[in-house]
N, C-alpha and C positions, 0 to 999 in steps of 0.2 A: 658480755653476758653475765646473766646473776648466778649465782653459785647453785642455782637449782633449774637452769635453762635446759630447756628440752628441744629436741628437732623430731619436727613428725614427718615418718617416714614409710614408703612401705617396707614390707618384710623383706622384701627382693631388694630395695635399695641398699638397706642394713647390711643384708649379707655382703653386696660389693663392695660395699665401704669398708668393711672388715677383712674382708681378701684384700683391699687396699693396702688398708694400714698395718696389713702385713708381708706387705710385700712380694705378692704373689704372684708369679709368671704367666703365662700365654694357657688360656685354657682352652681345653680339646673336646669337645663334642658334637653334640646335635641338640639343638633344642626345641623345647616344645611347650604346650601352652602354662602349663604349671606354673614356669618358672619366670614367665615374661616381663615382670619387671623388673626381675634382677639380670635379662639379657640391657633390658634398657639403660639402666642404670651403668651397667659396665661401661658404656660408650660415655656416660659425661663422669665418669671418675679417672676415665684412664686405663682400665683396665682391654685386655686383648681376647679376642673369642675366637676360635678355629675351628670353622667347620670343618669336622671328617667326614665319611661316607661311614663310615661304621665304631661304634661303638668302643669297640675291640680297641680301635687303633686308636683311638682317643687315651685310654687309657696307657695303652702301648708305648705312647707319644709321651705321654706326662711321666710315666716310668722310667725313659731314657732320661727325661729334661731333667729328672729329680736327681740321679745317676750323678750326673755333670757336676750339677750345680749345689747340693748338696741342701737346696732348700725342697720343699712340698710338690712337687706336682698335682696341678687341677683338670681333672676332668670332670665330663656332666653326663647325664642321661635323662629322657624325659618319662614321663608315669609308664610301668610296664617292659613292652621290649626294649626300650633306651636303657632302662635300670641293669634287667638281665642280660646286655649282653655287656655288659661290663666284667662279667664272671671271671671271665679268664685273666684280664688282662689284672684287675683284682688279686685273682689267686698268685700272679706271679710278685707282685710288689711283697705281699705277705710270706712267703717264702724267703724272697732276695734280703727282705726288711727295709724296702725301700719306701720314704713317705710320700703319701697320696693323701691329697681330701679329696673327694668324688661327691658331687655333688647332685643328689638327686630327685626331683620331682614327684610327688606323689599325689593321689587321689583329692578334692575337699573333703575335709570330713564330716562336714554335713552330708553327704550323701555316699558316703564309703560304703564299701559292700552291698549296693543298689544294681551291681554291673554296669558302673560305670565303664567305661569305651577305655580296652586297653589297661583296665584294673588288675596287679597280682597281686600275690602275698609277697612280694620286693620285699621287706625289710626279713623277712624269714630264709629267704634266698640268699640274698645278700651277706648276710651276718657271719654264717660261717667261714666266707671269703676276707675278713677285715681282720683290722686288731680291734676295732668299734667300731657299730651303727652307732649315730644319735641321731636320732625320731627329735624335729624340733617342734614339739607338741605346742607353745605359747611363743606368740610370738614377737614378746618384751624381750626371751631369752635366744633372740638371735645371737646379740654378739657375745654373750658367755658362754652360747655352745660352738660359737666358730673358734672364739681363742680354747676352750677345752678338744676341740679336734686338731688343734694343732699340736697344744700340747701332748698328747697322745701316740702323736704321727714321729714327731723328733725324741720323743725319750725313749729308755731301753735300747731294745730292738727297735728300730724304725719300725714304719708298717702303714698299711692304707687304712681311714677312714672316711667312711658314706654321712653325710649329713643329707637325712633323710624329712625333704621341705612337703609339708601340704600347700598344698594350693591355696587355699584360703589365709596360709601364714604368708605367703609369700606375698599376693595380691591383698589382704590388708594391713593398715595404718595404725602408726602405734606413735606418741612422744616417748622418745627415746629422751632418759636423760644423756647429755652432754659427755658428763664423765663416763660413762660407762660404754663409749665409742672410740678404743683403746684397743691397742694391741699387745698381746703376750710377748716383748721384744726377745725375751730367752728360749721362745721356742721357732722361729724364724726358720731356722735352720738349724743340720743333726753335726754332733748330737747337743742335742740341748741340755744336757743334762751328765754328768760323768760321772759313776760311782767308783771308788777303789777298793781294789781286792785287799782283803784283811791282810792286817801287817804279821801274824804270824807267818799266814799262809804263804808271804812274798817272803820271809826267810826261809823258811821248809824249801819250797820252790829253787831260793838261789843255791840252795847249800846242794840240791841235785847238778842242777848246772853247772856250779863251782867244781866239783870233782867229773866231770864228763869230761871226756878228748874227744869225740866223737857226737854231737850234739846237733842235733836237724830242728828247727823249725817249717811248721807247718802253716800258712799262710793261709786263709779265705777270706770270702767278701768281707766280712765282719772289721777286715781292718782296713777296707774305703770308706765302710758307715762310720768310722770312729775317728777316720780324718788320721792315721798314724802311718803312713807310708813312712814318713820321713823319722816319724820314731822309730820302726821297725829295722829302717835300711840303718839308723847310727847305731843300733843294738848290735847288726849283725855283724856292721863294721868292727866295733867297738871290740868284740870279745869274739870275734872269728868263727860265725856260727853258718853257716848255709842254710839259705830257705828254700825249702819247696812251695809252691800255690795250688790252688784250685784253678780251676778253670775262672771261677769267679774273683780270684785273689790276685790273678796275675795282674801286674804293676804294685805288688805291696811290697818289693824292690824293683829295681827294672831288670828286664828279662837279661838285659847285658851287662850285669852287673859280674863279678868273677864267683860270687860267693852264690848265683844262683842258682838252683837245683832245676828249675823247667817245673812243671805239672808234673803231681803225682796223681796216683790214682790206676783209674782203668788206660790210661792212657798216661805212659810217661815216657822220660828223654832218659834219664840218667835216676829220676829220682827213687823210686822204688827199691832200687840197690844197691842205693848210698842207706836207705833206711834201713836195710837189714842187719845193716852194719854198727848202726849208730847205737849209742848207750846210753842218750837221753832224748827224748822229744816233747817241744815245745809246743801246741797247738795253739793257735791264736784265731780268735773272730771264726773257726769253722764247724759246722756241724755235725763233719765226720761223716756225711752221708755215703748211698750208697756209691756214686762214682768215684768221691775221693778214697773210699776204702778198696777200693777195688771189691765188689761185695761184700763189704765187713772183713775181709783179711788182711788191712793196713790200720795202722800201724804194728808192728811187732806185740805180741802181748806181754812177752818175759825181757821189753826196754820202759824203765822210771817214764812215767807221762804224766807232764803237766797242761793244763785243760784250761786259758783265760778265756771266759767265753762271759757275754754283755746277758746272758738268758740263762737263770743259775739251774735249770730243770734240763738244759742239753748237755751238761756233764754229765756225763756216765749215761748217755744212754744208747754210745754206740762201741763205745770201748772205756775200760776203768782209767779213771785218774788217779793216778798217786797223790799227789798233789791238787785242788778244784783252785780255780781263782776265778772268782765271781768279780765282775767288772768289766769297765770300759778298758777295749785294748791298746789306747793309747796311753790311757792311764796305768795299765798295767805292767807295762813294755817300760816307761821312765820307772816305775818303782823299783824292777827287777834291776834293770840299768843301775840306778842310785845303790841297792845294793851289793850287784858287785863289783862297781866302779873300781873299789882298791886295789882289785886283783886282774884288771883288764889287762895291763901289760904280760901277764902270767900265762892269760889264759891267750892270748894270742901267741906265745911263745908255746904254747903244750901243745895248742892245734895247726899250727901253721904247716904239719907234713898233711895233714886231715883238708886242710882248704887248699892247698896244691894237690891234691890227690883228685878232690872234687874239679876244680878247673880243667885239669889234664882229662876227667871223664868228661867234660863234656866238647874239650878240645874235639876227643876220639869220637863220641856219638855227631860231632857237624863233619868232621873230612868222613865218616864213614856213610851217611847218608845223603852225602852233595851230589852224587849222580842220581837218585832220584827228586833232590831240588832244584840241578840244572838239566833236569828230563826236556828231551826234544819231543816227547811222545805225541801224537794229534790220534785222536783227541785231547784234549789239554791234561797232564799230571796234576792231581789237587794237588802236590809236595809241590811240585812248580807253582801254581799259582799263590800258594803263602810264600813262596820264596821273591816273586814279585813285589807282593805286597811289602815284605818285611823292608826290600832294594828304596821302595819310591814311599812312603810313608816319612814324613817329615817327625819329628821328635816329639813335635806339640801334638799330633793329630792322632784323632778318635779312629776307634775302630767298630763297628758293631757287629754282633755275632747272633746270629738267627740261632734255632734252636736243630738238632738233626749234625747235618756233616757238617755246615758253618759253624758252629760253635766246636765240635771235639775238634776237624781238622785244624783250625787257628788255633783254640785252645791251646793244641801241642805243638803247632809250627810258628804261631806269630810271638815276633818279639818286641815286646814293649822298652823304647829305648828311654826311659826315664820312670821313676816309682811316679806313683799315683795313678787316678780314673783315668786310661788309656785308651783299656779295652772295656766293653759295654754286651757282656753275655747275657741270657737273658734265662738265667737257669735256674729260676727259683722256681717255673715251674715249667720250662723248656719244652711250652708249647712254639711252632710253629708259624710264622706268620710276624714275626717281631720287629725283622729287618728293616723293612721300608719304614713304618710308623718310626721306630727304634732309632732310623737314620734322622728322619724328621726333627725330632724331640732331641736329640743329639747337637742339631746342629742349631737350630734355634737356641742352646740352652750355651754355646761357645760359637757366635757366627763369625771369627775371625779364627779359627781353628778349623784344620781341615778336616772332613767324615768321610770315613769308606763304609760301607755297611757291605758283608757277604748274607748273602739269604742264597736257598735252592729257588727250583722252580716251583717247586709244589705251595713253598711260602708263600712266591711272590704271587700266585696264581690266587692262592686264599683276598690278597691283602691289593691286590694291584690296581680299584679302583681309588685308593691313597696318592696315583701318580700324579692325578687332578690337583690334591690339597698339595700337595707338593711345589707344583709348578706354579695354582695359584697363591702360595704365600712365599713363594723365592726362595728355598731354601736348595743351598747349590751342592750337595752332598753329593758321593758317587755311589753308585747300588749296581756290586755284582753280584750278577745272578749266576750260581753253578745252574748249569741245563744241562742234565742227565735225562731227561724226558724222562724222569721217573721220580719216585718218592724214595730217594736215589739209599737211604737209609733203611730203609724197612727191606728194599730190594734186596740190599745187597746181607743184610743178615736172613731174606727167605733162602738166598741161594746158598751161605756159609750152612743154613741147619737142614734145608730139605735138597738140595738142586732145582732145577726146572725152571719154567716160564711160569709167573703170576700176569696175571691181570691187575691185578688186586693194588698193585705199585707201580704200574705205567702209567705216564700222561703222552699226549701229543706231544710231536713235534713241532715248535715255535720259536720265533724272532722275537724274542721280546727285544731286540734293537729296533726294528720295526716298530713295535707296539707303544714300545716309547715316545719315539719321533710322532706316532698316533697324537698321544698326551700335548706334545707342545716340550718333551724336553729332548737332551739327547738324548741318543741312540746308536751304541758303538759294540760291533760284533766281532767277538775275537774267536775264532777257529786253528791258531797254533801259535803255538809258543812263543813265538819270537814278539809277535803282538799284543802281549798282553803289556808291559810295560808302556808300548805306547800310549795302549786305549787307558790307563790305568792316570799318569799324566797329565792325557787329555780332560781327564774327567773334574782332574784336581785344579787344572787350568779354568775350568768353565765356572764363573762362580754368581750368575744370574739365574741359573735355572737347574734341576736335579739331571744328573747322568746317568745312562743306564749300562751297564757293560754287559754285554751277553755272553756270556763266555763256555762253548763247548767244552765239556767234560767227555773222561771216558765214560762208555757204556758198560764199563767191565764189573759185574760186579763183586768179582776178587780183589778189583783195584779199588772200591770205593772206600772200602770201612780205613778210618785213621792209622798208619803206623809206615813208617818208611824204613823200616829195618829188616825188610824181607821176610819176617816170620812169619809161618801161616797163620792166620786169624784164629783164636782158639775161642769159640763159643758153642758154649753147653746147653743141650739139649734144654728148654725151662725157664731160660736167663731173662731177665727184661731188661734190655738193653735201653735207655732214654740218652 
C-alpha cells in the first residue's frame, strides 16, 4: 500500500476493527438497528456478541469479565430503552472503578428530535453514570475516539465509557486512512498508566511507619485495579504489618495468610479491635466509605493515617490524612517498601509480639465461632453454607458475590486462599441482581477456573431470564441461590428495627432446582446441611452447562443479618444499611 492508502469503510465496520485491534473480549447486549453494521462486521473480524435478555446484565456481564481480566469490558444497548437500562449496571463499574466501553446506538441525526420511535435524551442520562460519554459526532473520528475511550477507561481510577454512535455514523462510508486504524497498545488493559506519590510525601509516610509497633493496613478494591496484591502481601511480609480488607479488597492478601486481619468495617472478624489498638494506619486503594467505616467511626481519629489513594480528591474526605499519597498503589506500596527496606529486619523484630498476638485473635475468633460454621440447623445456617464453600472451593477459583446477604455474609465468612481477584463483590454500587450475569462474565473471562456465584432469591428472581444466555453460550459456573423466600435483607433489618410481619419483603415459595432443569441446566436442591457439599461438588463437577443449587435458608429473621458471634444485632433506629 502507498503511504497515503485508505480503506473505505462503514462506521460500524471501523468501530470493530478497533475493538479488534484492541483486543477486546466477548460482548454483552442486545442489538438494534442503529448499530447493524457494526453487529455485521463483528462476525468477519472475529470478534464475539452475546445476546442477553436484559440490558442490565449485559453490563453486569462485562463488569465481572473486566474484574478477572483486567482489560475493558464491552457492552451495547440500542437507541432509547437499550441505552437506559444500562443505568445501573454503569453506575456500579463507576463506583468499583472498573473499565467498561458501552457502546451505544443512537437516533440519525438528520431527523433527531422528530419523535423518532424509541428517541431519549440517552447521552444526558447516561453521563452522569460514566467517567465519559463521547458523542461520535463525524465519522472519520471513529477510531480516535474508540482509542480515547480506552484510554480513559484504564487510567487513574478505571471506570466506564459510553461511546455514544448515530446512526448515520454508523451506517455511512468513510476512506479511512490506513495509519490511523491503530490501537492505543498502553491502554489495553489497567492500569495503563501509573503515577508515583511524591518522594517527600513517601519519606514523611515511612518515618510514621518506621516508629509504629502496632501498624494495620487497610486494604480495598483499589489495590486489584492496580494489579498490587503481590506488592502488598511482600510489604506486609517484609516488615510485619497485618492487613485488614474491604469486602471489595479481600484477596489483596489471602484470607489465609497469618498477618490477615478478615474484613473491617460494619462487619468484622478480629479486625475492628486490632485497630483500636494500633498506632499507625495505612489505607491503600480505599475510599473509606460508609461500610468500611462502620458509619464514619473507623478508623481511630487520635492514630497517624496515611491515605495512598489513585483519586487525589478522596483523601480526606472521609477521615484526615496525616500523610496524602496521591498515586498508584502498586506504585506506592514498592516506594514505601524501598524506603524502609533498611530497617525491615528491625521492624519485624519490634512487631513480632504484635503479629503473634493478631494470629492468636484470630486463632480464637475460628474455634470460637465453628459451632455456628459446623451448624446442623435445617433450615440451612448461612455460617454453614460459607463454611461449605470455603471446605470445596479449589485455590484458583472465583467466587461471586450478589449484593444483600451474599456479598456481607461471604464478605466476612469466605476465605480467599491466595492474594489476588478471587472474590467478585459487586459493591460499587450493590445493587441486587449481579450474581448470575456476574457468574457469566466471570467465567467466560477464566474458563478453566472454577465460579461459584451466591445470589438470594429476590436477585435471581430480578435476573433469571440470564439462565437461557447462560446455557446457551456454555458457561458451566455454579449459582447458589440463598431461598429465604424473602428479600431476605431488608426482612430481617424490618424485624431488628420495627417487629412484625411485612409484606413489603416476602416472595413465594419456589424450586429454582426445578426452574433450572426448566432452562436446560442443572438443578440441585439442598434442604439440610449435610447436602450442601455434595450439591456444591457436583456443580463444580458439571462443566458443559450452568448449575443451579437451591439451597434452603433459615426463615429467621434474627438469624439472617451477618455475624456468627452471638451478639444481638445492634441497628439504630435511621441507619441505611446497603
Amino acid at each position: 500500500m502507498t503511504e497515503n492508502a485508505t480503506r473505505r469503510l462503514t462506521g460500524g465496520r471501523a468501530l470493530a476493527e478497533m475493538l479488534k485491534l484492541h483486543d477486546a473480549g466477548p460482548m454483552f447486549g442486545m442489538g438494534g438497528f442503529q448499530l447493524l453494521p457494526f453487529y455485521h462486521a463483528m462476525l468477519d473480524v472475529g470478534l464475539t456478541h452475546t445476546l442477553v435478555n436484559d440490558e442490565r446484565c449485559g453490563a453486569f456481564a462485562a463488569d465481572a469479565w473486566a474484574r478477572i481480566t483486567g482489560r475493558p469490558g464491552i457492552c451495547d444497548g440500542t437507541l432509547g430503552p437499550g441505552a437506559t437500562n444500562l443505568v445501573t449496571g454503569l453506575v456500579e463499574s463507576l463506583n468499583a472503578g472498573v473499565p467498561i466501553i458501552a457502546i451505544t446506538g443512537n437516533s440519525n441525526r438528520d431527523h433527531s428530535w422528530k419523535n423518532m420511535t424509541q428517541e431519549a435524551r440517552q447521552t444526558e442520562i447516561l453521563a452522569p453514570a460514566v467517567k465519559a460519554l463521547i458523542r461520535v459526532e463525524r465519522i472519520h473520528r471513529v477510531p480516535e475516539l474508540v482509542r480515547r475511550a480506552y484510554e480513559i477507561a484504564t487510567s487513574g481510577r478505571p471506570g466506564p465509557v459510553v461511546l455514544d454512535v448515530p446512526e448515520d455514523v454508523a451506517h455511512g462510508e468513510h476512506g479511512f486512512p490506513v495509519e490511523d486504524l491503530r490501537a492505543d497498545d498502553t491502554a489495553k488493559a489497567i492500569p495503563a498508566r501509573r503515577i508515583r506519590p511524591d518522594a517527600t510525601d513517601i519519606t514523611r509516610a515511612a518515618a510514621l511507619l518506621r516508629g509504629a509497633r502496632r501498624p494495620v493496613v487497610l486494604a480495598g478494591g483499589g489495590v486489584h485495579l492496580s494489579r498490587a496484591h503481590d506488592t502488598l502481601t511482600a510489604f506486609a511480609e517484609t516488615f510485619s504489618i497485618p492487613v485488614a480488607h474491604t469486602m471489595s479488597g479481600k484477596g489483596a492478601i489471602a484470607c489465609t495468610h497469618p498477618l490477615s486481619l478478615g474484613v473491617f468495617g460494619r462487619y468484622d472478624r478480629i479486625a475492628n479491635g486490632v485497630l483500636a489498638g494500633a498506632d499507625c494506619v495505612l489505607v491503600v486503594g480505599c475510599k473509606l466509605g460508609e461500610i468500611a467505616t462502620k458509619r464514619y467511626t473507623l478508623p481511630p481519629r487520635d492514630v497517624p493515617l496515611i491515605h495512598l489513594e489513585i483519586v487525589a480528591e478522596e483523601i480526606g474526605r472521609c477521615a484526615t490524612a496525616d500523610v496524602a499519597l496521591w498515586g498508584d498503589a502498586a506504585a506506592g506500596i514498592a516506594d514505601l517498601h524501598a524506603e524502609l527496606s533498611s530497617t525491615a529486619a528491625q521492624a519485624r523484630q519490634a512487631r513480632a509480639e504484635f503479629a503473634r498476638e493478631c494470629a492468636g485473635k484470630m486463632r480464637e475468633w475460628r474455634e470460637g465461632v465453628m459451632p455456628r460454621l459446623t451448624s446442623d440447623e435445617v433450615p440451612v445456617n448461612m455460617a454453614r453454607l460459607c463454611h461449605e464453600l470455603n471446605n470445596v472451593m479449589p485455590e484458583d477459583g472465583i467466587l461471586v458475590a450478589d449484593g444483600g446477604f451474599a456479598g456481607h455474609w461471604t464478605g466476612l465468612l469466605y476465605d480467599t486462599k491466595r492474594a489476588g481477584r478471587g472474590f467478585v463483590p459487586n459493591r460499587g454500587f450493590a445493587s441486587i441482581g449481579y450474581g448470575l450475569p456476574g457468574a457469566m462474565g466471570a467465567q467466560l473471562a477464566a474458563p478453566r477456573r472454577p465460579v461459584i456465584s451466591l445470589t438470594g432469591d429476590a436477585g435471581l428472581n430480578m435476573m433469571i431470564g440470564e439462565l437461557e444466555t447462560a446455557r446457551r453460550v456454555g458457561t458451566p459456573f455454579t449459582l447458589v441461590v440463598v431461598n429465604n423466600a424473602a428479600s431476605g435483607y431488608v426482612k430481617a433489618l424490618q424485624q431488628a428495627l420495627f417487629g412484625g410481619h411485612f409484606q413489603s419483603s416476602e416472595l413465594s415459595e419456589l424450586n429454582y432446582a426445578d426452574i433450572a432443569r426448566a432452562y436446560g441446566c442443572q438443578g440441585i436442591r439442598v434442604e439440610e446441611p449435610g447436602a450442601l457439599a455434595p450439591a456444591l461438588r457436583a456443580g463444580l463437577a458439571e462443566r458443559r452447562r450452568p448449575t443451579v443449587v437451591d439451597v434452603v435458608v433459615t426463615r429467621d429473621p434474627k438469624k439472617m443479618l451477618p455475624g456468627v458471634d452471638n451478639r444481638a444485632v445492634q441497628v439504630k433506629q435511621g441507619d441505611r444499611i446497603a
